[in-house]
ZAKOL-389406 format. One record per residue (C-alpha): residue number from 1; residue in one letter; x, z, y. Coordinates in pm, whole numbers, plus 50000, padded with zeros to 5 digits. Layout:
# ZAKOL-389406
<atom><num>NUM</num><residuo>A</residuo><east>X</east><up>Z</up><north>Y</north></atom>
...
***
This chain:
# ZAKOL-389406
<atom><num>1</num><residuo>X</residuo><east>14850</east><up>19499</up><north>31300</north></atom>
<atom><num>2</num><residuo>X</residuo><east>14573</east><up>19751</up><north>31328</north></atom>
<atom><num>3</num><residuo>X</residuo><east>14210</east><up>19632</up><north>31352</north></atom>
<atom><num>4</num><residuo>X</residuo><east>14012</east><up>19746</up><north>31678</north></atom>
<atom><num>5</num><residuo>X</residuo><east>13668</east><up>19797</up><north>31674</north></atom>
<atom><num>6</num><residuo>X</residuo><east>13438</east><up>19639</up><north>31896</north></atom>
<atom><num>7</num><residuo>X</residuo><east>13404</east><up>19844</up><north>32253</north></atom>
<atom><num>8</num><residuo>X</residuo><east>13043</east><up>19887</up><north>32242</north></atom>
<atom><num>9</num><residuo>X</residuo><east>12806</east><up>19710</up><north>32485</north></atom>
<atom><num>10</num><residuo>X</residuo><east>12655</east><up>20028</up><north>32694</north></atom>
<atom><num>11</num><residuo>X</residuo><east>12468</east><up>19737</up><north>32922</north></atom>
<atom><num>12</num><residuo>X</residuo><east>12311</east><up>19605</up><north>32628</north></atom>
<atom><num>13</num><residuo>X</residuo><east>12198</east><up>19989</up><north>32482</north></atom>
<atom><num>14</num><residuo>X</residuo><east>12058</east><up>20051</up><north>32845</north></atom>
<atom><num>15</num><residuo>X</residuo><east>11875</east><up>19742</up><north>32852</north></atom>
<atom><num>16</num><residuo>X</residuo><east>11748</east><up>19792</up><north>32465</north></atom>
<atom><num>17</num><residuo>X</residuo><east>11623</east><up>20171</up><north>32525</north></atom>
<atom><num>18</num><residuo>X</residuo><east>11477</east><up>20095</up><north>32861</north></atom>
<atom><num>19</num><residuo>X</residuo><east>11268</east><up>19833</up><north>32680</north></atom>
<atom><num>20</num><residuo>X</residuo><east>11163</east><up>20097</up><north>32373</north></atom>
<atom><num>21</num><residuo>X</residuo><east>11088</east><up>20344</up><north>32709</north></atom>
<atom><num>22</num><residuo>X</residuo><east>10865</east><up>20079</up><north>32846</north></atom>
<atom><num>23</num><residuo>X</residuo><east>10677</east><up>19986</up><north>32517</north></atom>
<atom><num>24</num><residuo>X</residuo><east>10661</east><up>20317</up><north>32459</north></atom>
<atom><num>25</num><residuo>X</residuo><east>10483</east><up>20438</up><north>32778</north></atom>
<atom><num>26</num><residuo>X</residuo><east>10241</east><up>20140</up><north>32774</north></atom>
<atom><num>27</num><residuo>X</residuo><east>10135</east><up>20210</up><north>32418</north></atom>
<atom><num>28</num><residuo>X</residuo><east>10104</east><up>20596</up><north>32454</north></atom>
<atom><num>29</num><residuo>X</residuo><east>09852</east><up>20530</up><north>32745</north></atom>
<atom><num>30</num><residuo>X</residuo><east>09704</east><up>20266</up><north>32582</north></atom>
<atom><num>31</num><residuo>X</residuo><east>09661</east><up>20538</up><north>32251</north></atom>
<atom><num>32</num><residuo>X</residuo><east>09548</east><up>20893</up><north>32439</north></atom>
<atom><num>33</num><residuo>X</residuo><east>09562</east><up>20816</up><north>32778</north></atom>
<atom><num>34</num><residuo>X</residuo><east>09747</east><up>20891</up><north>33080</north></atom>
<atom><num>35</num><residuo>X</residuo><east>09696</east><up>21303</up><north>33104</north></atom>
<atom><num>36</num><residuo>X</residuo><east>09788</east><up>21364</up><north>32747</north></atom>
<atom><num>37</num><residuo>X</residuo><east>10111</east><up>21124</up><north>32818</north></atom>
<atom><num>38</num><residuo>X</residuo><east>10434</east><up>21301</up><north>32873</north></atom>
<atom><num>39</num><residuo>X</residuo><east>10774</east><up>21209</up><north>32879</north></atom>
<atom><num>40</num><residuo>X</residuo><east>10863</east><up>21422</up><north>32543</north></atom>
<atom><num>41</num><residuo>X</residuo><east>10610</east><up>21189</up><north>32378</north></atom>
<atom><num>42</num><residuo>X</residuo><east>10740</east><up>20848</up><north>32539</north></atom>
<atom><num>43</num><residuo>X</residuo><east>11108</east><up>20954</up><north>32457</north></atom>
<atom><num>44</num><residuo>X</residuo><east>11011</east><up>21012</up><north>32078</north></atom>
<atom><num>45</num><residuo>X</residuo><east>10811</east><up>20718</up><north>32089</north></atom>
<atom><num>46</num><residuo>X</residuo><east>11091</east><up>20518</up><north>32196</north></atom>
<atom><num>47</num><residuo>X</residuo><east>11386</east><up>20707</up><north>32007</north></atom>
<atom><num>48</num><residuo>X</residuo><east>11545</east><up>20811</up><north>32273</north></atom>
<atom><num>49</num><residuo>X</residuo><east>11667</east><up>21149</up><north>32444</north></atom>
<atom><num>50</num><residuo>X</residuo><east>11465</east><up>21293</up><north>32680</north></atom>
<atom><num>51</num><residuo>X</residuo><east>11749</east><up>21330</up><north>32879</north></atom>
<atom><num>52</num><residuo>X</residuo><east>11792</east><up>20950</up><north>32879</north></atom>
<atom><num>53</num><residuo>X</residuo><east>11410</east><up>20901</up><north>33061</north></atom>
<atom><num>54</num><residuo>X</residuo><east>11537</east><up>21176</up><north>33325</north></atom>
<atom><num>55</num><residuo>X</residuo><east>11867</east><up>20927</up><north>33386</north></atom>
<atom><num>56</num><residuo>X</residuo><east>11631</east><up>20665</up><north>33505</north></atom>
<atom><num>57</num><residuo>X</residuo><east>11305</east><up>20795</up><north>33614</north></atom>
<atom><num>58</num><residuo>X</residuo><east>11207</east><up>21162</up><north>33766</north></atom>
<atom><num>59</num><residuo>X</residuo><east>10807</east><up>21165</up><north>33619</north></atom>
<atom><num>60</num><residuo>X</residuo><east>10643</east><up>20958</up><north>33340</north></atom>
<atom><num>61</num><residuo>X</residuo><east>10426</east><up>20811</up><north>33707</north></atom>
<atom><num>62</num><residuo>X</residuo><east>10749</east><up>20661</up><north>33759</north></atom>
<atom><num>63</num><residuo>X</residuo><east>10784</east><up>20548</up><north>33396</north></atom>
<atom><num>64</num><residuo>X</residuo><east>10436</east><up>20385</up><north>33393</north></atom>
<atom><num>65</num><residuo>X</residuo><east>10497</east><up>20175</up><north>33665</north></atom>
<atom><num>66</num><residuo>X</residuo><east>10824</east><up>20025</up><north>33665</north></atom>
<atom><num>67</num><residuo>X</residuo><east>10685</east><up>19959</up><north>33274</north></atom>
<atom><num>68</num><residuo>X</residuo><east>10351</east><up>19834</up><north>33412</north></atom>
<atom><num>69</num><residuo>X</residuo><east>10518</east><up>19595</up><north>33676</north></atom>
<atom><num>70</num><residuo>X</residuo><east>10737</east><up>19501</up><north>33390</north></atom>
<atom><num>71</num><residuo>X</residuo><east>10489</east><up>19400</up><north>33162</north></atom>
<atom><num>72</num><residuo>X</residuo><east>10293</east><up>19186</up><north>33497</north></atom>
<atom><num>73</num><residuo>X</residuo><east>10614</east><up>19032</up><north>33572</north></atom>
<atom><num>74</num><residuo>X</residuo><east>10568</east><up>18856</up><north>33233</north></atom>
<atom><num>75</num><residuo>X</residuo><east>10240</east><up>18802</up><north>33211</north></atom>
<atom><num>76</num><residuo>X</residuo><east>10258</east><up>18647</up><north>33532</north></atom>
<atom><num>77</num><residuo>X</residuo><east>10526</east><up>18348</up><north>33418</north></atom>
<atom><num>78</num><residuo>X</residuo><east>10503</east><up>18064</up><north>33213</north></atom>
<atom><num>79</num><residuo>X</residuo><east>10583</east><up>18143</up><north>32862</north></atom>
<atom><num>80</num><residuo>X</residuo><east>10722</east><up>17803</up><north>32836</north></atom>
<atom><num>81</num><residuo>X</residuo><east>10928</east><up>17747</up><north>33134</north></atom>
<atom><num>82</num><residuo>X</residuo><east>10941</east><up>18134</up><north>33284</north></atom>
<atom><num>83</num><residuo>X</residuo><east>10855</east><up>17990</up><north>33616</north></atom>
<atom><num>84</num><residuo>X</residuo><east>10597</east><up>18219</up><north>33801</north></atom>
<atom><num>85</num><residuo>X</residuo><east>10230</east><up>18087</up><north>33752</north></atom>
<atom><num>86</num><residuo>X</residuo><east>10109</east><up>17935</up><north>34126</north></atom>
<atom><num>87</num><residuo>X</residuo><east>09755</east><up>17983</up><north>34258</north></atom>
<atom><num>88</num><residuo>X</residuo><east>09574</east><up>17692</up><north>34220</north></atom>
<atom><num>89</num><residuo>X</residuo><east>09534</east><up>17454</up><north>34496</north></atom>
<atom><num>90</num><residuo>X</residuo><east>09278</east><up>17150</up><north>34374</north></atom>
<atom><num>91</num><residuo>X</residuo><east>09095</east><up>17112</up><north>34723</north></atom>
<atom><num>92</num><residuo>X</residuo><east>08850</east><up>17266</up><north>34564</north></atom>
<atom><num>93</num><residuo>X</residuo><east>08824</east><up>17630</up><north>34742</north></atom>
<atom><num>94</num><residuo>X</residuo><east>08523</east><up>17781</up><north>34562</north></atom>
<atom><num>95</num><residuo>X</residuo><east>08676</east><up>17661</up><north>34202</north></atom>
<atom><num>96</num><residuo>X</residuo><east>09056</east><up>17764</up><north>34305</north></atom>
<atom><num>97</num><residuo>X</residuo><east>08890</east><up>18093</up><north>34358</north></atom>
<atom><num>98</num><residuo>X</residuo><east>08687</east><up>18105</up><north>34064</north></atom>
<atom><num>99</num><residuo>X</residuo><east>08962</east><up>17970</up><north>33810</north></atom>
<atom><num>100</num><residuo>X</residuo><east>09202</east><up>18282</up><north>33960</north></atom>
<atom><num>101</num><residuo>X</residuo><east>08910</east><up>18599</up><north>33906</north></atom>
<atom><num>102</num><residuo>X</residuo><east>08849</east><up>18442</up><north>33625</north></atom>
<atom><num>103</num><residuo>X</residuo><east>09152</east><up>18536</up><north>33515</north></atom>
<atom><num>104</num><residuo>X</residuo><east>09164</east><up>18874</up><north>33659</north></atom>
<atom><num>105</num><residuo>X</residuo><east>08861</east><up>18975</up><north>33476</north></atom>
<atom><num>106</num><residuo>X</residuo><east>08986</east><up>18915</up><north>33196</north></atom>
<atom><num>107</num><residuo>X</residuo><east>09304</east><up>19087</up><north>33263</north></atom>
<atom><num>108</num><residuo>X</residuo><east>09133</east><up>19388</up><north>33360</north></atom>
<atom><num>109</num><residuo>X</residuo><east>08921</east><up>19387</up><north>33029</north></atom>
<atom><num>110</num><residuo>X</residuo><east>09222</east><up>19341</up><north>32842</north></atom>
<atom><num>111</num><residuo>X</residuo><east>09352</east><up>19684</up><north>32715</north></atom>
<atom><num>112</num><residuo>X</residuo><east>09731</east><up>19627</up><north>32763</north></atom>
<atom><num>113</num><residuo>X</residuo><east>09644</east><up>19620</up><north>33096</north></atom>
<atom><num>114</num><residuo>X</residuo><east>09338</east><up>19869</up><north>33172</north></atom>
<atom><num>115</num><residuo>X</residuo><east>09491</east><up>20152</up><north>33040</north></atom>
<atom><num>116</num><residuo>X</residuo><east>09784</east><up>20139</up><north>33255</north></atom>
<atom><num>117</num><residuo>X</residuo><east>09626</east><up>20021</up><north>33576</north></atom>
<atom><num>118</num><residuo>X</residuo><east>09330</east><up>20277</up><north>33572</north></atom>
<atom><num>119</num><residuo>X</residuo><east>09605</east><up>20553</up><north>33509</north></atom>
<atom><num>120</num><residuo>X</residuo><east>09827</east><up>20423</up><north>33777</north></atom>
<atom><num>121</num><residuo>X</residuo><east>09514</east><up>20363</up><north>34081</north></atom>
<atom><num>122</num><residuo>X</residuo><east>09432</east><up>20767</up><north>33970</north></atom>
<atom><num>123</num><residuo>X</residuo><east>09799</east><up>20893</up><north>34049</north></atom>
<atom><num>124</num><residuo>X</residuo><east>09818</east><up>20699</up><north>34304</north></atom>
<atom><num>125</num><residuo>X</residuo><east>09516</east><up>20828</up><north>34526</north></atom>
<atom><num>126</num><residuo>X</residuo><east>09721</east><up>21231</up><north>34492</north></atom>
<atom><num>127</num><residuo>X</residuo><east>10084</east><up>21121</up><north>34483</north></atom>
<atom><num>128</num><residuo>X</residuo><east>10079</east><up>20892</up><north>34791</north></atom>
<atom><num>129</num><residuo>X</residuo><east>10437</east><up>20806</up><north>34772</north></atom>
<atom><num>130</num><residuo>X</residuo><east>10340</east><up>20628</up><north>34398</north></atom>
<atom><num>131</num><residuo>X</residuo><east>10065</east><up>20478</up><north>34554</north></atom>
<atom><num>132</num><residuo>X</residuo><east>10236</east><up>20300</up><north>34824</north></atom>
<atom><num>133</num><residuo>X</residuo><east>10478</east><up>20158</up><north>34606</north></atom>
<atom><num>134</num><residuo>X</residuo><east>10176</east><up>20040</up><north>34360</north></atom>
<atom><num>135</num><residuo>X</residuo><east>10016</east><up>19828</up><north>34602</north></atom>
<atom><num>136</num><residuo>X</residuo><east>10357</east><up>19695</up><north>34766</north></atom>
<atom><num>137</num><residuo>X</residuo><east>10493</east><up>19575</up><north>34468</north></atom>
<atom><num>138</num><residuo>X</residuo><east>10187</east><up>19509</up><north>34271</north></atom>
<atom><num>139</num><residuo>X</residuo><east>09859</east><up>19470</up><north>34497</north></atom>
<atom><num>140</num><residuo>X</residuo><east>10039</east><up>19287</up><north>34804</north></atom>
<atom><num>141</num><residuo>X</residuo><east>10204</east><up>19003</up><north>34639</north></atom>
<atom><num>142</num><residuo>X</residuo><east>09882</east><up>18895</up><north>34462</north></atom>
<atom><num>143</num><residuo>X</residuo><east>09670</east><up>18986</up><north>34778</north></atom>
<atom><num>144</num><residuo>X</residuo><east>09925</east><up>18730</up><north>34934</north></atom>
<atom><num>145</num><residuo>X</residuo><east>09880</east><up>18430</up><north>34738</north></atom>
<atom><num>146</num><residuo>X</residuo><east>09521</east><up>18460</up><north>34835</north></atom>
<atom><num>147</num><residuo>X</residuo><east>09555</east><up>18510</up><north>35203</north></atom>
<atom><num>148</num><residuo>X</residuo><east>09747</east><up>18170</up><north>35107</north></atom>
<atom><num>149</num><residuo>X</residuo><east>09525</east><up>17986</up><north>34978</north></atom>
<atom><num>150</num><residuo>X</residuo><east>09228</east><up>18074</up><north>35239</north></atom>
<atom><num>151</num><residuo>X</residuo><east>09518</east><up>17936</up><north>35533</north></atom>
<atom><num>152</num><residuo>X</residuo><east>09539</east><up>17585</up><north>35353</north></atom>
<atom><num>153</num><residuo>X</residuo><east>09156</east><up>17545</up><north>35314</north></atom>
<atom><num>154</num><residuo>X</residuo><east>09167</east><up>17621</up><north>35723</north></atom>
<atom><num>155</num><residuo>X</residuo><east>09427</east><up>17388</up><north>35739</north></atom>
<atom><num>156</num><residuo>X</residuo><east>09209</east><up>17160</up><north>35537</north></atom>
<atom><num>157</num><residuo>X</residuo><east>08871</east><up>17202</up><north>35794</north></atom>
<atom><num>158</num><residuo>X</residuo><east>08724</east><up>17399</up><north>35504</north></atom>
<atom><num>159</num><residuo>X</residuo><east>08703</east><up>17744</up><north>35593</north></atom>
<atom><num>160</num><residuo>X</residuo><east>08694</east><up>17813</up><north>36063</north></atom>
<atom><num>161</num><residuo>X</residuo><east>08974</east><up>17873</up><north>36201</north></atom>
<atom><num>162</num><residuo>X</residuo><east>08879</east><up>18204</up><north>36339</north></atom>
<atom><num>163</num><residuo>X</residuo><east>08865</east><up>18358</up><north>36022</north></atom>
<atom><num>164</num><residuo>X</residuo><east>09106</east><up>18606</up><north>35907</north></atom>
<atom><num>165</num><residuo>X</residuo><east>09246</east><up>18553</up><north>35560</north></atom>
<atom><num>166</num><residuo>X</residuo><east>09292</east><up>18888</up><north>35442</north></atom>
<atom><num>167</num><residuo>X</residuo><east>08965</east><up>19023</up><north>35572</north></atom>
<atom><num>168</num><residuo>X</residuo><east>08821</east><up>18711</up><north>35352</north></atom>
<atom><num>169</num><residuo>X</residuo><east>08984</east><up>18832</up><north>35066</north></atom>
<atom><num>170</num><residuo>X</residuo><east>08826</east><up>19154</up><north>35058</north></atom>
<atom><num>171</num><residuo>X</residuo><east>08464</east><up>18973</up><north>35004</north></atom>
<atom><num>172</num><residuo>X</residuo><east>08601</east><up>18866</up><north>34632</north></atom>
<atom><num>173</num><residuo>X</residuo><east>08846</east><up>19102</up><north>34554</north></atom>
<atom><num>174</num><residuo>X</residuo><east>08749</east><up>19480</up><north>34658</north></atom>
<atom><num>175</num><residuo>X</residuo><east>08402</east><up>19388</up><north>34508</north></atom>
<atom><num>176</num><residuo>X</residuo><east>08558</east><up>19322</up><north>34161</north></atom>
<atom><num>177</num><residuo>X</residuo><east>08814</east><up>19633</up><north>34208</north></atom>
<atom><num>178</num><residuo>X</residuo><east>08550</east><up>19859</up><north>34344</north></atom>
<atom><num>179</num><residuo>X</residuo><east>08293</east><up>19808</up><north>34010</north></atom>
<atom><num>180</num><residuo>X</residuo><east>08556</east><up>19804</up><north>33801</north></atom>
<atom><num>181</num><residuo>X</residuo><east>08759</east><up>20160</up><north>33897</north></atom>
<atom><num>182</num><residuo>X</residuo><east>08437</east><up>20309</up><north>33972</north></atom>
<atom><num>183</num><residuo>X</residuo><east>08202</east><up>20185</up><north>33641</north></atom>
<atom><num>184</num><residuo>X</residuo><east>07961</east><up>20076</up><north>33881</north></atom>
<atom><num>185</num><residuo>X</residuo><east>07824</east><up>19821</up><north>33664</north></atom>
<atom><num>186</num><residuo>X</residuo><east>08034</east><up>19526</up><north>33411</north></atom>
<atom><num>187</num><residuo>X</residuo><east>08301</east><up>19238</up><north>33537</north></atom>
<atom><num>188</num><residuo>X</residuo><east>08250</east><up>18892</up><north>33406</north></atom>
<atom><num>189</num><residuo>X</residuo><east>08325</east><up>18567</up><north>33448</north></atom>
<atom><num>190</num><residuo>X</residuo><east>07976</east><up>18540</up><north>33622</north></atom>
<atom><num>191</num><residuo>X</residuo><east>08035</east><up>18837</up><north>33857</north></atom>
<atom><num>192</num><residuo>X</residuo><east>08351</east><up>18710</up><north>34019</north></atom>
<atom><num>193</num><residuo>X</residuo><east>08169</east><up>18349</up><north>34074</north></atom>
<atom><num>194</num><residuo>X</residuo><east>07877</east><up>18475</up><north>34206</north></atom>
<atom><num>195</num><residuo>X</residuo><east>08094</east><up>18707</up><north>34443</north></atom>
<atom><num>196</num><residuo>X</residuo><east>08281</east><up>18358</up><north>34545</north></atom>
<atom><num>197</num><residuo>X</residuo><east>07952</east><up>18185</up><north>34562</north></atom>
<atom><num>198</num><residuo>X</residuo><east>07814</east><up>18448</up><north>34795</north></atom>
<atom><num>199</num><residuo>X</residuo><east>08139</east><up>18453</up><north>35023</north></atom>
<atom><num>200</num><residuo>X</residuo><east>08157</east><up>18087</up><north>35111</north></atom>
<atom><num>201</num><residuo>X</residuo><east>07806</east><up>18057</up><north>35138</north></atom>
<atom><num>202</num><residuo>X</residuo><east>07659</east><up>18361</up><north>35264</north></atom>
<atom><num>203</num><residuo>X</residuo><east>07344</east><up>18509</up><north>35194</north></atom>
<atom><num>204</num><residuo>X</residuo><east>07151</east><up>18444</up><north>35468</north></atom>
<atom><num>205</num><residuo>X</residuo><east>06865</east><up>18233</up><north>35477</north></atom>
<atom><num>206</num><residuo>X</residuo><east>06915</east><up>17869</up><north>35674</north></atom>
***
């Protein structure tokens, strides 16, 4: 009887170099940014043809974002049970809020993320096609959970009826997204409360 070797598992290379592809990418942009970042550089990175990026992906845009929605897809679960983390619902509007930009600040600040996401909002405002995709499979699903959250506090008499969740959003979120793209001045834990603070409350005097 002959010995056979093992028919290799070509699902299980895939899945391996696409991972190396993603690290890869993330790290390179992370390293010397997004216009010295090409896809000869992410394939050496990763040890991997060139030819096996083209398979897959048409433009290193491409590779940065199926990598960056990768690496949110993670961040965004439970390390311990994998289950997608919910916005908070305590009754507590104002602190839900908080608790959640709280956690986007520091997200932003962190430079696994920045690095990426600043590269990704550029391309995205000349290559609209990228750009649509960025905020439909990125942007809308978190600009969802908020519109959410503002519909149970109406359902819970604490925020009128007439009010239009995702034109609330806007009075925490672009703030935050506008002075951070734009280096219009520094995000903190303060900022975002203060933007919450100013939203529920208003500004005018009483």
């Amino acid at each position: 009887m002959t010995d056979r070797k093992p028919v290799p598992d070509t699902t299980r290379r895939s899945e391996r170099s696409r991972r190396a592809i993603y690290d890869a990418a993330l790290a390179l942009v992370a390293e010397i940014g997004y216009p010295r970042t090409t896809i000869e550089g992410i394939a050496a990175r990763a040890g991997v043809g060139k030819q096996t990026i083209y398979r897959w992906w048409s433009s290193k845009a491409e590779v940065l974002l199926e990598a960056f929605l990768d690496l949110s897809e993670q961040a965004g679960r439970d390390p311990d049970t994998q289950e997608p983390f919910a916005f908070p619902d305590t009754g507590d509007l104002a602190a839900d809020l908080k608790t959640v930009l709280r956690a986007t600040v520091d997200e932003l600040k962190d430079p696994r993320f920045e690095a990426p996401t600043r590269a990704l909002a550029a391309e995205g405002v000349v290559d609209e096609r990228l750009g649509r995709v960025f905020v439909a499979r990125l942007l809308e699903p978190s600009l969802q959970l908020y519109a959410d959250r503002v519909r149970l506090a109406q359902e819970a008499g604490q925020v009128r009826r007439d009010v239009d969740p995702r034109i609330a959003l806007e009075l925490w979120v672009s703030p935050l997204a506008q002075r951070w793209l734009q280096y219009t001045g520094p995000i903190s834990h303060e900022y975002t409360d203060t933007l919450v603070d100013y939203a529920l409350h208003g500004i005018a005097t009483r």
